[in-house]
N, C-alpha and C positions, 0 to 999 in steps of 0.2 A: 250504296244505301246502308244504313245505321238498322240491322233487323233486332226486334226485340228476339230474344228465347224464349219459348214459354213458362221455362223452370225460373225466370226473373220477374213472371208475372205472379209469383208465388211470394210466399214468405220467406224472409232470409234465417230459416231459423237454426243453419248449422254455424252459424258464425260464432266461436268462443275462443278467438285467439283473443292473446292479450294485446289493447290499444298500444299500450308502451313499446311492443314490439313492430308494431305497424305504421308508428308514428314517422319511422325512416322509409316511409315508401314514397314522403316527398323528394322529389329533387333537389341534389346540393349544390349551392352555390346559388342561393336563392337572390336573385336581381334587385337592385333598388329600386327608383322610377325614374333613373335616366335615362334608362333605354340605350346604355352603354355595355349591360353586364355582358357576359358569355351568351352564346345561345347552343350551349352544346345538350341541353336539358332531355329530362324524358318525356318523351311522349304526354301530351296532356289528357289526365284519363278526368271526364267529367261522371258522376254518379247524378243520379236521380233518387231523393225520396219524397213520392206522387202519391197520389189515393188509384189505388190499384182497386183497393176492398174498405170497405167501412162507409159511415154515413156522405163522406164527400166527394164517393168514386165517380159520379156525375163530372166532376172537374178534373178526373184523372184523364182521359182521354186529350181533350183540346190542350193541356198540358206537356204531355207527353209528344204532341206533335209539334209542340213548338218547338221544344229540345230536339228532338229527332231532325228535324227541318235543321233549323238551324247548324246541326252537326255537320249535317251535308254537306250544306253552303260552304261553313268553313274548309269542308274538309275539299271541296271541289276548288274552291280559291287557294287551294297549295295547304291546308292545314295551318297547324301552330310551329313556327318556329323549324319547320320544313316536314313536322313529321305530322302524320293523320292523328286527326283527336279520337279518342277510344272514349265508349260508354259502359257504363253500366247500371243499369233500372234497377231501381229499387221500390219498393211498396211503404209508405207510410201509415196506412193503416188510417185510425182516427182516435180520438182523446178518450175514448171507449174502451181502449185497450191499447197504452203504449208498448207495449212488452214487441207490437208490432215494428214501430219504429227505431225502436233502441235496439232490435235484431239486425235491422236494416244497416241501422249506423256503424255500426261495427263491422258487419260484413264490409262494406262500400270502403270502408277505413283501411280494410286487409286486405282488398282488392286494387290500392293503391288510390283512388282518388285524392285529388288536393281541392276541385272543388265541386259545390253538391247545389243541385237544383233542387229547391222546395224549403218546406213540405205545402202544402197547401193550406191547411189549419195550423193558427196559431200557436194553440196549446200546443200542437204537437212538436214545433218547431222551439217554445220553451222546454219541452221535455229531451229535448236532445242538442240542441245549440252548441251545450257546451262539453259535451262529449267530442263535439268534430270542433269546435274553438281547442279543446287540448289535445287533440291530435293536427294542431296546424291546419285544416282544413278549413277553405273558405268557403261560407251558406249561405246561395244567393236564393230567397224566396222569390217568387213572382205571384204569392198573394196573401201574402200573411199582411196583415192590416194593424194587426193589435198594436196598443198603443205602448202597449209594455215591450217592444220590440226596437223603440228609437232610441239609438245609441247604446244596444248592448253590449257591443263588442268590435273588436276591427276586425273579426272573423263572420260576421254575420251583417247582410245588405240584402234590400231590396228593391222589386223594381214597382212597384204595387204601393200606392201611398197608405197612408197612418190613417184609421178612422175619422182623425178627426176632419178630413175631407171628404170622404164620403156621408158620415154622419152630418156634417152642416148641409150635405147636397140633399139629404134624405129628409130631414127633417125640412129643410125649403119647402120641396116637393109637399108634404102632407099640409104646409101649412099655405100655399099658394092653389092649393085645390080646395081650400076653404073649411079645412075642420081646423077644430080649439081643442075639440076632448079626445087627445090620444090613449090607448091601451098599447101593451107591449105584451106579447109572448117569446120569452127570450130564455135563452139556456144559460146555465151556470159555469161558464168558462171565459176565458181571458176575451175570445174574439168577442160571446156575445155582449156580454156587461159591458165590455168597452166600447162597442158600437154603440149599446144602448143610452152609457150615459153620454155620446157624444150626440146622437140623436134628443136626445131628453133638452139638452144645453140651447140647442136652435131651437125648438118647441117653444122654450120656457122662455128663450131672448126675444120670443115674436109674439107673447104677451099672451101666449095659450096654456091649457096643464096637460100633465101626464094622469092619468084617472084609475091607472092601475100598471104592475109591472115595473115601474120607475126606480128610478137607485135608492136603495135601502129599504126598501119596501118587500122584502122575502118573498118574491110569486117567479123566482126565477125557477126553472125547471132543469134536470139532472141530462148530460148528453145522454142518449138513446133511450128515454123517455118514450113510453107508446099510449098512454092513457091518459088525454087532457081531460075528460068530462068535468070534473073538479073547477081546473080554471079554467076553462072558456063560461065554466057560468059563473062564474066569480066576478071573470073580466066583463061581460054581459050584462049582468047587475048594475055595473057602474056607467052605462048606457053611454061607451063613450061613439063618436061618429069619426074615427079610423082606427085600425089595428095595425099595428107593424110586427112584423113575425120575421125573427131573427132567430134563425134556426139552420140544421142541414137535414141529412132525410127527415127528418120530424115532423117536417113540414105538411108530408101526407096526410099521418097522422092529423095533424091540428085542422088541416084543411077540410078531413071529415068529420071531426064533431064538429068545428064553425057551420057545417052545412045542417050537422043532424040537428042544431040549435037554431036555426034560420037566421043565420048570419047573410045578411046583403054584400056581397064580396065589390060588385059596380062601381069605382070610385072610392071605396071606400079604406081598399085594402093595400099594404104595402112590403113588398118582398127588399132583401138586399143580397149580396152577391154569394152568401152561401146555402141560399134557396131559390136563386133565380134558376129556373133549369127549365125545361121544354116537359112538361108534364101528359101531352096527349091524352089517352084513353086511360090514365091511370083515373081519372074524372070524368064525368058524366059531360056530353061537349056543354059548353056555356057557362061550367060553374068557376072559373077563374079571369072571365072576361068582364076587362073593365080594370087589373091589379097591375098596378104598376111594382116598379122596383128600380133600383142602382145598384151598379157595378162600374168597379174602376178599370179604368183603363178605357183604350182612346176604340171607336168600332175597329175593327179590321175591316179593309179593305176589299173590294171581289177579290181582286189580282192574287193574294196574300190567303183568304181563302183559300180559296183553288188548287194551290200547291200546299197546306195543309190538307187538305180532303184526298188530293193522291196520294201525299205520304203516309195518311194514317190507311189508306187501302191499300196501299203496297206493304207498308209493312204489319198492320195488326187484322189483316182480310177483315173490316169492319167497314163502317161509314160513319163520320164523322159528323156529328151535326148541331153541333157545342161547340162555341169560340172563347167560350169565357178564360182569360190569362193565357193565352196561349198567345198573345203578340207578348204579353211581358215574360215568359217562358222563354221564348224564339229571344227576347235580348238579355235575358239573363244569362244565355249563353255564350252569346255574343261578345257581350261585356269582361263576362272571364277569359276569353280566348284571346281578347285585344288586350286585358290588363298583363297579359303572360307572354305577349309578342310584345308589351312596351318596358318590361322587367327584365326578357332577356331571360325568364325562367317558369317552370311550370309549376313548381310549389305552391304551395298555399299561401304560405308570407307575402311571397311576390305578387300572386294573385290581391293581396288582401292590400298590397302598400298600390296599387298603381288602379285599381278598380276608379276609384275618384277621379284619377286625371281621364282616364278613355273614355270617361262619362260626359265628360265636359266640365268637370268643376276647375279646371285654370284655363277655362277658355280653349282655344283655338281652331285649327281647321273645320268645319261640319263635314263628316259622312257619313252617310245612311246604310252603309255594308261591311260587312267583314271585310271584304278585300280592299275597299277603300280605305277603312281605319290602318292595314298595312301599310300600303300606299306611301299612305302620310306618316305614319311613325316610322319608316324607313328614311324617309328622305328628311327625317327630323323634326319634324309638326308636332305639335301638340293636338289633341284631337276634342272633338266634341262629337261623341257616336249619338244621333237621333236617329232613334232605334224605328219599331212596329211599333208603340204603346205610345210611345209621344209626351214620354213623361221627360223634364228638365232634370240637369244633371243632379248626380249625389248630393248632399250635403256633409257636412259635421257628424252626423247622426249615421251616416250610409242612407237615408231615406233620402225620395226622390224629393228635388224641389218643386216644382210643378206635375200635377196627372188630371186625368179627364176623367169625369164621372159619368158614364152613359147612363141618359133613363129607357126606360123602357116598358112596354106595354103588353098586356094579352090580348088574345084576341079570344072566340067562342073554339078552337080546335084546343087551348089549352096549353099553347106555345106563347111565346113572344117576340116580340121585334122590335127593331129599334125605335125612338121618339127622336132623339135630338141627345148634345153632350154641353157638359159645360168643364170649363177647366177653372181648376180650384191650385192654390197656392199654398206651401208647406211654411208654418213660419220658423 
């Protein structure tokens, strides 16, 4: 088993060698995508920079067991290229204080990684992309959504589609439950504005308006922001009948003065994936029942479950009770380890030249496993990995071509569960 340390649940904040000098912790002799090269590589060391701490640590957990999970797997199916893959966790913090993540990046960088799962938020993810893009390193997200993230780099992919999928799924959603006058409470960064204005886009195409919040209109709010009274009665005023709140912890926040202002949550109200979370007793029971929201990626499975909730008990003495990206986690891992067994090297280059083909983007063989993707790039296949998340292969961009947008419902305890999905198309 893949055990965290505790001192990696920590901030990496002794890290001050120079990247220049860490840049050679890739392996040489980095493979093309014939899957002819050497395979005398080192060892593939995967990092993680996850929300450990900061507004989106709700999603660091089901995250974190994807990877974990997945390491196993690999590592029980003979590892990469005959040798066990090695981790090392990292904390990304959140867009509140990068200083968090750009410590992270640099340790993970001198600890030899070539490629890096995360970060979870986007901003954070443009805050450091290209710190590990010039040190060779390749950053496979499993939920960055931002729209400023398609085609940044051949060092940066993900497994988690583009807004503008879930933003048309979301905005459907408000306008098939029968409101016209949306309001938006949304924060001033790359993820929120871009979901907002891809949300605003399907509103406004389905002949409804946005009534407050909307693009260009200045009512966006600062990340960690604790004081809405201001705009909730702003947004209030302009009497629209749904709210969509696009937010991370904030959400408490906004959640008590919408109540201390008698806001009807019933139908009314709309979460997306980086405030969907299991809320409980943080609320009085009843006051989130009836709120929907979306999140991408496909549900998970009992089966697929269940051995996330033993890995994260066995290795973080916790319990796991959050799915959110943790199947697209579990194949962003997967993805690197089979682009590095079809290269014939464990670098980041190689990672970063063959990620497309083990995805499925030149066709070939389907399979659903680490060991099965060997398999078949052993015996010479081309591969098409259909992971946990059920999203279609790479594209041009590194973003997925197809992903599923689950919705989902509260209930009176203050949790939610699942409704139904639909699958949406990258164009």
């Amino acid at each position: 088993m893949i055990r965290r340390s505790t001192a990696a649940r920590g901030l990496a904040l002794a890290a001050v060698l120079s990247l220049g000098l860490t840049a050679c912790a890739s392996s040489e002799g980095g493979g093309g995508d014939d899957g002819e090269g050497e395979t005398t590589a080192e060892p593939l060391t995967i990092g993680t920079i996850l929300p450990v701490t900061g507004t989106l640590a709700f999603l660091g957990p089901p995250e974190i067991a994807g990877v974990g999970l997945a390491i196993d797997d690999i590592n029980s199916a003979g590892g990469v290229l005959g040798e066990d893959v090695k981790v090392e966790w990292g904390d990304s913090g959140d867009s509140t204080d990068l200083s968090v993540a750009n410590s992270t990046a640099t340790d993970l960088i001198n600890k030899g990684a070539t490629a890096v799962i995360g970060a979870a938020s986007s901003a954070v993810s443009l805050g450091v992309v290209d710190t590990f893009a010039e040190a060779g390193v390749m950053q496979i997200s499993p939920a960055n959504t931002a729209t400023d993230l398609s085609g940044y780099g051949e060092f940066f992919a993900r497994t988690a589609p583009p807004d503008t999928v879930q933003g048309a799924a979301h905005g459907s959603l408000i306008l098939d439950d029968g409101h016209c006058k949306v309001g938006f409470l949304v924060q001033n960064e790359a993820y929120g504005t871009g979901l907002r204005d891809n949300v605003q886009k399907a509103v406004e195409a389905g002949g409804c308006e946005v009534v407050y919040g909307g693009t260009g209109q200045g009512h966006e709010f600062a990340p960690g922001e604790t004081n809405f009274g201001a705009q909730v009665t702003d947004l209030l005023a302009q009497k629209p009948d749904a709210i969509s709140v696009i937010a991370f912890e904030e959400t408490v926040a906004i959640v008590n003065e919408l109540v201390s202002q008698g806001w009807d949550f019933d139908g009314t109200t709309y979460f997306c994936d980086g405030n969907l979370s299991n809320y409980g007793d943080q609320f009085d029971p009843g006051t989130l029942a009836g709120v929907k929201g979306t999140l991408p990626g496909a549900q998970a499975d009992d089966s697929f479950r269940e051995e996330l909730k033993a890995w994260y008990t066995e290795n973080e003495d916790g319990e796991l009770n959050d799915f959110s990206y943790s199947a697209e986690s579990y194949d962003a891992a997967v993805l690197a380890a089979l682009a590095a067994v079809k290269g014939g090297a464990t670098d980041g280059e190689t990672i970063s030249a063959n990620i497309k083909a083990v995805s499925g983007a030149d066709g070939g063989t389907e399979v659903t496993t680490f060991e099965e993707g060997v398999t078949a790039l052993e015996a010479g296949d081309d591969i098409n990995y259909v992971g946990k998340s059920g999203i279609g292969p790479l594209n041009d961009k590194n973003d997925p071509t197809s992903a599923f947008i689950g919705i989902y419902a509260y209930g009176k305890d203050n949790t939610y569960s699942y409704e139904r999905q639909i699958e949406g198309k990258i164009e």
